[in-house]
C-alpha positions as CSV (number, residue, x, y, z in Angstrom):
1,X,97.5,110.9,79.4
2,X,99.5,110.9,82.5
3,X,97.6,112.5,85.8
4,X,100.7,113.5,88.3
5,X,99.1,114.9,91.6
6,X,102.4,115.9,92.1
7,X,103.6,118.5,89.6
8,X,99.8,119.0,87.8
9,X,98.0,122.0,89.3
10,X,94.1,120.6,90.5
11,X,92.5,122.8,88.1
12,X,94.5,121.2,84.9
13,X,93.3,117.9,86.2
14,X,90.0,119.1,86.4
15,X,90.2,120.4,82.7
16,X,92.1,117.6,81.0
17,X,89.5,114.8,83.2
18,X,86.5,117.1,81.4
19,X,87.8,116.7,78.3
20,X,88.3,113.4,78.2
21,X,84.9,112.1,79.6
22,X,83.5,114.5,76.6
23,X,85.6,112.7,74.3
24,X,84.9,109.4,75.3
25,X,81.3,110.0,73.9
26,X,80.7,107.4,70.8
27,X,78.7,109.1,67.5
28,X,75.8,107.0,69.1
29,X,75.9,110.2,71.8
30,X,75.9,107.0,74.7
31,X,78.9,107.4,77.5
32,X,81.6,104.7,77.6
33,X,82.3,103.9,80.8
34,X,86.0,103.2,81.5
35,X,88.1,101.8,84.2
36,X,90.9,103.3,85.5
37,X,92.9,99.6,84.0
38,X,91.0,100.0,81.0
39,X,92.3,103.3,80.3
40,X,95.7,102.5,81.1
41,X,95.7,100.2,78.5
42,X,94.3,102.3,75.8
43,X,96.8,104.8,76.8
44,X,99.4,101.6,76.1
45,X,100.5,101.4,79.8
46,X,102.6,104.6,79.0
47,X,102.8,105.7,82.7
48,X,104.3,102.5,83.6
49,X,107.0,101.8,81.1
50,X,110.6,101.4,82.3
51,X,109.2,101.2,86.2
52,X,109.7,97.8,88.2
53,X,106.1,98.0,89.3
54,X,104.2,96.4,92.3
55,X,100.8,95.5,92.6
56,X,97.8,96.1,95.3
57,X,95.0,93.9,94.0
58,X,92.0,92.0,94.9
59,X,89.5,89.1,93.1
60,X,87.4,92.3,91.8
61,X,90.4,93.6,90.4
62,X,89.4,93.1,87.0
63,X,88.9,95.3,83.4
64,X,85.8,96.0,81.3
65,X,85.9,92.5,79.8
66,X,86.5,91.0,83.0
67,X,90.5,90.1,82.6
68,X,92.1,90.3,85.7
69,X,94.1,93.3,86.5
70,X,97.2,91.1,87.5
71,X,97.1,89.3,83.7
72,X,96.4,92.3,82.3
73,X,100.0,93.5,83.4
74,X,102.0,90.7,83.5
75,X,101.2,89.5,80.0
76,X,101.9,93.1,78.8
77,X,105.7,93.7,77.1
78,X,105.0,97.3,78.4
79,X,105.0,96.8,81.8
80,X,107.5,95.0,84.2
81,X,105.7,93.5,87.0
82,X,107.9,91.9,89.5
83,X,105.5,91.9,92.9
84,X,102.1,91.5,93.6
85,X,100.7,92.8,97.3
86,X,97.5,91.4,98.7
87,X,95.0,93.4,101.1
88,X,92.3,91.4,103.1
89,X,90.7,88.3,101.7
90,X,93.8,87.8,99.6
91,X,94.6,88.9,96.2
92,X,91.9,85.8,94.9
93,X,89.5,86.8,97.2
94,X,89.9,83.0,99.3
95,X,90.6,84.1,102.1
96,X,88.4,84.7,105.3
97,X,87.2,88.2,107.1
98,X,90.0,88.6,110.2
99,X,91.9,85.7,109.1
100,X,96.0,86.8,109.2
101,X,97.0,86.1,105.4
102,X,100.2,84.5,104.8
103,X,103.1,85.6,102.1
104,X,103.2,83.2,99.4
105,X,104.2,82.6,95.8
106,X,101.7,82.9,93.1
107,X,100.9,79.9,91.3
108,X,99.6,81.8,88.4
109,X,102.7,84.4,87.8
110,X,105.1,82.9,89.6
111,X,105.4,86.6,91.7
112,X,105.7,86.9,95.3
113,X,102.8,87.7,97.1
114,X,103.7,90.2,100.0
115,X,100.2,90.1,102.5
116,X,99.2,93.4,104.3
117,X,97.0,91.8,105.9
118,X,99.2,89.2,108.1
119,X,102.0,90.3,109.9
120,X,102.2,93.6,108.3
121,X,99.5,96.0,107.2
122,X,102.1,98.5,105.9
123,X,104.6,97.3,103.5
124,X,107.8,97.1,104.7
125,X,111.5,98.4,103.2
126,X,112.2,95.2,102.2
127,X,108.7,94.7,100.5
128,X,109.2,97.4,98.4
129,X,112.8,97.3,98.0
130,X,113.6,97.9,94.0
131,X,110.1,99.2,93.2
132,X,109.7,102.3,91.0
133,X,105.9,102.3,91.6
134,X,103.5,100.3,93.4
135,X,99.8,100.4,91.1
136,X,96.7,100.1,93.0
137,X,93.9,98.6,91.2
138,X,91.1,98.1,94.3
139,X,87.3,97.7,93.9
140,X,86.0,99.4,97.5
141,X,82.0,99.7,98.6
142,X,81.8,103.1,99.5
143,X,82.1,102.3,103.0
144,X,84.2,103.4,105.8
145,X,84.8,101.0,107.6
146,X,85.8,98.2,104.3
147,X,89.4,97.8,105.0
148,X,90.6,98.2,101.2
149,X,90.7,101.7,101.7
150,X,92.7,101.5,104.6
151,X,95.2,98.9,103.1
152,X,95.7,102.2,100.6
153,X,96.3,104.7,103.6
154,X,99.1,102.7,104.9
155,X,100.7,101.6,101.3
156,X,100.8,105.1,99.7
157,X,102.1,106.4,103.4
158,X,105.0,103.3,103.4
159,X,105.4,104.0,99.0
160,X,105.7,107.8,99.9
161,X,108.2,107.6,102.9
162,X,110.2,104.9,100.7
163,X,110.7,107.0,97.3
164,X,108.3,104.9,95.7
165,X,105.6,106.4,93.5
166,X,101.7,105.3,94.0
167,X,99.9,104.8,90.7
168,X,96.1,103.9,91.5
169,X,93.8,102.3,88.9
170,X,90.7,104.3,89.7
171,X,87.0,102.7,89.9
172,X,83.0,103.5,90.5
173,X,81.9,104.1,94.0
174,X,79.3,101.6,93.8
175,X,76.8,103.4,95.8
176,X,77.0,106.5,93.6
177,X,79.2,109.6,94.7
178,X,75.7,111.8,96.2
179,X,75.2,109.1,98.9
180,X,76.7,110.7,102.5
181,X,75.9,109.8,105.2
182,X,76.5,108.6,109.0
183,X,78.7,109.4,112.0
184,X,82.1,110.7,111.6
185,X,85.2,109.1,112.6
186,X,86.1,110.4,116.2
187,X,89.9,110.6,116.8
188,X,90.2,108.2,119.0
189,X,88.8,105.2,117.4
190,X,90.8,105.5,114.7
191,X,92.0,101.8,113.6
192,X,91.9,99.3,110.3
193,X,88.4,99.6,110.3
194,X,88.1,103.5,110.5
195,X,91.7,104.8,109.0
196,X,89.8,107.9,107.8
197,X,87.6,110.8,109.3
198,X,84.9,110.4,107.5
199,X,81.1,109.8,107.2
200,X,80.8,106.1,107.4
201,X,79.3,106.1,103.4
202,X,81.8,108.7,102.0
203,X,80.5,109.2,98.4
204,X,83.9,109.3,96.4
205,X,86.0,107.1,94.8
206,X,89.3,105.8,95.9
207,X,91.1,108.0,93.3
208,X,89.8,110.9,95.2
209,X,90.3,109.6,98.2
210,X,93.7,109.0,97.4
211,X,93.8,112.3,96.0
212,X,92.4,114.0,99.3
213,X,94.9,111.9,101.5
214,X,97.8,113.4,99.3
215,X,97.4,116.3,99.3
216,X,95.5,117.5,102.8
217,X,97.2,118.2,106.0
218,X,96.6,115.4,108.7
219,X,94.5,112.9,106.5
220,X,97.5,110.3,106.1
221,X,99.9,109.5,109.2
222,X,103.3,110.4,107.8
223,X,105.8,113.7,108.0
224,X,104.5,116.6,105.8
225,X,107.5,116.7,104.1
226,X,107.7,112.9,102.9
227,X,103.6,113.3,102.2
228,X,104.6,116.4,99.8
229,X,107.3,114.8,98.3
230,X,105.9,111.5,97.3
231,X,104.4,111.1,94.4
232,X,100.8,110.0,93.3
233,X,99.0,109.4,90.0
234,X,96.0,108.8,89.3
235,X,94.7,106.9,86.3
236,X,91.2,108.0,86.0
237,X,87.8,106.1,84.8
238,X,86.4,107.8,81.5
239,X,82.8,108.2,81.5
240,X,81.7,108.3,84.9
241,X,79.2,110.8,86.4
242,X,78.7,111.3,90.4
243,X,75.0,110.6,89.9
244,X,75.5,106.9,88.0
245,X,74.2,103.6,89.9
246,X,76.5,101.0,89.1
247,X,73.9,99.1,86.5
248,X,74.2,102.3,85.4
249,X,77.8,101.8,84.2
250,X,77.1,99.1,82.5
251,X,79.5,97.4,84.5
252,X,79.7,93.4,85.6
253,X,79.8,93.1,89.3
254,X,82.4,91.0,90.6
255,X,82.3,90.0,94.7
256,X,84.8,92.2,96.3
257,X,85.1,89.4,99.1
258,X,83.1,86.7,100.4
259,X,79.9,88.3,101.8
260,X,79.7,91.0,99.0
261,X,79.2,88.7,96.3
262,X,76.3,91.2,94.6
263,X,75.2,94.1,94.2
264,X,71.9,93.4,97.0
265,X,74.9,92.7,99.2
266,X,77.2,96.1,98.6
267,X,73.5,98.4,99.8
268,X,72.9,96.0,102.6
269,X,77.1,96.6,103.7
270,X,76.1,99.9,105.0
271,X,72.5,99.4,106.5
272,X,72.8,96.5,108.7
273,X,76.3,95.8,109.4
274,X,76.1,97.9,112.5
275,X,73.1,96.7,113.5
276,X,74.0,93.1,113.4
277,X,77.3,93.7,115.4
278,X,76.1,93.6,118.9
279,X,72.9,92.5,120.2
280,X,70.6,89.1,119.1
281,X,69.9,90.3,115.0
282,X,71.3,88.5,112.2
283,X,71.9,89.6,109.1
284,X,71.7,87.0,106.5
285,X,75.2,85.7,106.7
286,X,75.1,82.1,105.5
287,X,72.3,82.6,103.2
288,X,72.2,84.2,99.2
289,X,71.2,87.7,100.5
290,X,74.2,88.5,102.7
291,X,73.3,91.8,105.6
292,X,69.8,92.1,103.6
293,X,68.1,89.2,105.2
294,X,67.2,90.0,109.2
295,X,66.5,87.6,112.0
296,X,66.0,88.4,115.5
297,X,66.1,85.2,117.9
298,X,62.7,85.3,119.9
299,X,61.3,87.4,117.4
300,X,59.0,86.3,114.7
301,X,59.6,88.1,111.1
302,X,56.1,89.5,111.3
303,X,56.9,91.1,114.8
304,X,60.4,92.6,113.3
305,X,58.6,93.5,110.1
306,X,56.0,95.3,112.3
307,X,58.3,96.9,114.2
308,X,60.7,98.3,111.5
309,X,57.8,99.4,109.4
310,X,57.1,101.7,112.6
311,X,60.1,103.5,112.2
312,X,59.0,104.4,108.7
313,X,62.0,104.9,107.2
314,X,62.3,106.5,103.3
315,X,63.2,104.7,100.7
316,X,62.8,101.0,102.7
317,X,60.3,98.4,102.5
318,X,60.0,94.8,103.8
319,X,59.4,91.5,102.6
320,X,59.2,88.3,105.0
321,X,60.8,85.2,103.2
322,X,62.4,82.1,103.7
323,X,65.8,81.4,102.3
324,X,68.3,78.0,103.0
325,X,71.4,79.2,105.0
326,X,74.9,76.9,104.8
327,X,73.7,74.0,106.8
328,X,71.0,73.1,105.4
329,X,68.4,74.9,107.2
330,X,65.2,76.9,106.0
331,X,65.2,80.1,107.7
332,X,62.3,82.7,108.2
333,X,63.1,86.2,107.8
334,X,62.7,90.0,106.9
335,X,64.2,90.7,103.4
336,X,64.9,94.7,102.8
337,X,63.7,96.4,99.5
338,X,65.0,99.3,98.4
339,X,62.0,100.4,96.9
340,X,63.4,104.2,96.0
341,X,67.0,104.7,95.8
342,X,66.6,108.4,95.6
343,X,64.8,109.0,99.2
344,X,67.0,106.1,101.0
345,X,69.5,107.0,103.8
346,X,71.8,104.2,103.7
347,X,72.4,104.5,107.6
348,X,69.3,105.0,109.5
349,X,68.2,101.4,109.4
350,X,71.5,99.9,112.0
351,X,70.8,102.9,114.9
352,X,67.0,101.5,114.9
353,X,67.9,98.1,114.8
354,X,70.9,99.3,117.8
355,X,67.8,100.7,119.1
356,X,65.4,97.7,119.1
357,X,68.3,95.4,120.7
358,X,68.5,97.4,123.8
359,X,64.6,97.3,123.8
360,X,63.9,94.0,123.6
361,X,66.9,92.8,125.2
362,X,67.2,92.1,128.5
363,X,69.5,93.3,130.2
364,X,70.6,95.1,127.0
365,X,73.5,93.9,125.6
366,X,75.3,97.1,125.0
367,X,76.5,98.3,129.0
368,X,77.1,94.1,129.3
369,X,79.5,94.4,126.3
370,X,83.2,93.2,127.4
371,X,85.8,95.9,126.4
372,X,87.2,94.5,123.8
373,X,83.5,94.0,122.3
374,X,82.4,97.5,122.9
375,X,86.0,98.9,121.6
376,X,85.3,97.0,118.3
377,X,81.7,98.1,118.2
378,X,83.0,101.7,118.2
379,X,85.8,101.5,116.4
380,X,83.3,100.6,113.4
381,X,80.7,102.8,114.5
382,X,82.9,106.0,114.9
383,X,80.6,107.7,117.8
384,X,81.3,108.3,121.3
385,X,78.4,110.5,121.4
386,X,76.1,107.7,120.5
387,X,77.8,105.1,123.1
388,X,77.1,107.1,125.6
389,X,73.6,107.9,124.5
390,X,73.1,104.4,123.9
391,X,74.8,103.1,127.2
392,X,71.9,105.6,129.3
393,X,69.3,105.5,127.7
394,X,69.2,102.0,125.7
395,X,66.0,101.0,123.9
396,X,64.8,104.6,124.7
397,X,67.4,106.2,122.6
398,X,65.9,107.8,119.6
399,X,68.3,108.2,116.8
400,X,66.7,110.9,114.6
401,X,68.3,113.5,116.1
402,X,71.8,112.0,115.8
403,X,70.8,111.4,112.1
404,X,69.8,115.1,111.7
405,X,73.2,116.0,113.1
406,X,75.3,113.3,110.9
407,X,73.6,114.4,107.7
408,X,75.2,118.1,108.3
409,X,78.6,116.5,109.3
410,X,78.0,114.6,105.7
411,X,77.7,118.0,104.2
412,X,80.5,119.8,105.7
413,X,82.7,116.7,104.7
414,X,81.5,117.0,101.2
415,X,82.5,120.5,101.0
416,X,85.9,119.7,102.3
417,X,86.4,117.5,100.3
418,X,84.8,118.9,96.9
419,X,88.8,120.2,95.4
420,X,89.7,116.7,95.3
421,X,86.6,115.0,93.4
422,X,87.4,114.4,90.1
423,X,83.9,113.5,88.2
C-alpha cells in the first residue's frame, strides 16, 4: 500500500493505517511489529519502482533482521539506488558529535556519499540533481534537540523546493509516543539543535513529524506553495501502539551514534544532557552507562545521591557505583534507576541538577558563561524564561513551577499535533 500525504485525505490514512495494524495480527492473536523498511519490502518496494532514488541513512538504519537499510536497497532489482546522504555521525555511525563530515565514496556500494552534516546541512541542487525521490530511513530518540530530525526538516524542505518527492521509512519513538514533556522551543533559538517548536521529548514518530511539517503552516522554512506542492509519503510501521516501550516491540536496539549505544543511554539522553551542559556534573561519558552515570567534582556520590533524593522526584531512584571510564580509571558515581516508567518525567532531573550547579558553585557558572556558551546552552534548552530565572536567582531557582507550566505546553502541543499521529 502506497501512503501519499499529498493526494490521500488524513482520514483515509487513518483508516487504511487501522486496517492494516488489525491485519498484521498472526492466528497466535500476538502483534507483529513492522518497520517502515520492513514493510516496504513486503509490499515489494512498489512505491519505489522506476524512481532514481536517494538515501538519508544512519548505522541504526537497519530492518527487523538487522540488514542494513542501504543493502536492503541496493541489492533489490526493484529499486534503483544511485545516492546515499549521511546526517551526523555519518551514514556508519564513525564519525564524532560536532565533527564536519566529509563527502565520500562508499566503499561498500560504490555510491556517493553526499554529508549534511559538513559543508551543507541542506542538500543542494546539485546533490539531488536526477533524483525522483530521496527515502528517509532514520532511527531518532524522541528528543528535540537529536539532530536527525532536523537533518529531515532541511532535506524534505531542499526535496520539496527541488521537485523531488520524500519517501520516509517510518520507526518506534523509543521512548513511547505518551511521553511529553519539557520547555518549548522559543523562536529565537531556533538552530540544528532545536529546528522544531516543540516540547524537548515530543512523543511521535518521525513519520508524523514529517507528516505535521508537511502539512502545517510555519513548521518547515520554505514558500507555502513549494511546501504544498511537494510531495511526501510515508511508509508506515505495522503493529505499533503509542503506549509500547521499545522491549516491547520486540525490536533489537542498534546505537543511533556513539554515546547512545543502549537503550539505558536513549532514557538518560533526555534527563541529564541538560544538566551536564554547563556547570561541574558529568554525566557518564567515557564509561558503559553514557548520561546515566553522575559525577560532581568536589562532591562525593553519597552527597549527590543525598541531595537528589531530596528533590524526590517520581519514577527515579539512585544507586552509587563505580564503573572504568576510557582511560583507565575507576570512577565513583550516582547511577539513575528508572524504577517506574509510568510516574517518570523524563525532564525534571537536568533543571535540578541546573539548580544544584548554581548552588554549589561558586560564583555560579551560569551569569559567568561566555556568549557563545550561554547561546549554545539555550539553544538546546529552548527557554528564555528559565535563563533569566536562572541568571537571578541561581541555586535558589525552584523549577517546579516551570515544570507545572511545561507539562501544559506538552499538552497543548499534543493536541495540535493529534491530526497528524498515525498509531
Amino acid at each position: 500500500m502506497k501512503l501519499n500525504i499529498k493526494s490521500a485525505p488524513f482520514c483515509l490514512i487513518q483508516f487504511s493505517l487501522s486496517f492494516l495494524c488489525f491485519g498484521a495480527l498472526g492466528l497466535t492473536g500476538k502483534p507483529s511489529i513492522q518497520l517502515g523498511v520492513d514493510y516496504l519490502e513486503e509490499t515489494g518496494f512498489e512505491i519505489l519502482k522506476g524512481k532514481r532514488c536517494g538515501l538519508l541513512t544512519h548505522p541504526a538504519g537497519k530492518n527487523g533482521r538487522g540488514q542494513s537499510t542501504v543493502g536492503v536497497l541496493f541489492r533489490s532489482r526493484e529499486v534503483n539506488l544511485v545516492s546515499l546522504f549521511g546526517p551526523e555521525h555519518g551514514i556508519y555511525g564513525d564519525e564524532k558529535a560536532s565533527v564536519p563530515v566529509d563527502d565520500k565514496i562508499d566503499v561498500r556500494t560504490g555510491l556517493p556519499v553526499y554529508s549534511l552534516y559538513g559543508k551543507f546541512r541542506k542538500p543542494t541542487s546539485k546533490m539531488l540533481a536526477g533524483l525522483d525521490c530521496l527515502v528517509i530511513d532514520l532511527q531518532d530518540v524522541g528528543v528535540r534537540c537529536y539532530t536527525y530530525v532536523s537533518c529531515m526538516r532541511y532535506v524534505m524542505e531542499a526535496c520539496f523546493e527541488s521537485g523531488v518527492e520524500v519517501v520516509v521509512l517510518d520507526r518506534p519513538n523509543p521512548l513511547g509516543g505518551r511521553k511529553v514533556a519539557g520547555p518549548p522551543m522559543d523562536e529565537k533559538w531556533m538552530s540544528y539543535v532545536g529546528a522544531f517548536r516543540m516540547p524537548f521529548v515530543h512523543g511521535m514518530t518521525i513519520g508524523e513529524i514529517a507528516l505535521w511539517s508537511k502539512k502545517s503552516e510555519g513548521v518547515l522554512k520554505t514558500s507555502t506553495a513549494f511546501r504544498k506542492k511537494g510531495k511526501l509519503s510515508i511508509v508506515p510501521m505495522i503493529g505499533w501502539k503509542r503506549n509500547m516501550t521499545w522491549p516491547e516491540t520486540g525490536l533489537v536496539w542498534h546505537p543511533t551514534s556513539p554515546n547512545i549505544p543502549t537503550l539505558d543511554s536513549v532514557a538518560g539522553y533526555p534527563m541529564t544532557g541538560l544538566g551536564a551542559q554547563m556547570g561541574r556534573f558529568k554525566h557518564g561519558i567515557g564509561t558503559k552507562h553514557p548520561f546515566r552515570f553522575l559525577t560532581y567534582e568536589g562532591k562525593s556520590p553519597e552527597e549527590v545521591k543525598g541531595a537528589l533524593e531530596s528533590f524526590r522526584l517520581p519514577g527515579l531512584s539512585y544507586q552509587i557505583k563505580t564503573l572504568r571510564n576510557s582511560s583507565g580509571k575507576d570512577v565513583r558515581g550516582v547511577y539513575l534507576v528508572v524504577s517506574d516508567w509510568r510516574a517518570w518525567k523524563p525532564t525534571s532531573l537536568p533543571f535540578y541538577m541546573m539548580k544544584l550547579s548554581a548552588l554549589w558553585q561558586s560564583p555560579s557558572p551560569f551569569p559567568q558563561a561566555k556568549d557563545s556558551q550561554a547561546g549554545l546552552f539555550n539553544k538546546h534548552v529552548g527557554s528564555s524564561w528559565w535563563w533569566e530565572e536562572l541568571l537571578s536567582k541561581g541555586g535558589k531557582i525552584d523549577p517546579a513551577p516551570f515544570l507545572v507550566e511545561w507539562e501544559k505546553d506538552a499538552s497543548s502541543f499534543r493536541s495540535r499535533v493529534s491530526p497528524y499521529l498515525l498509531y
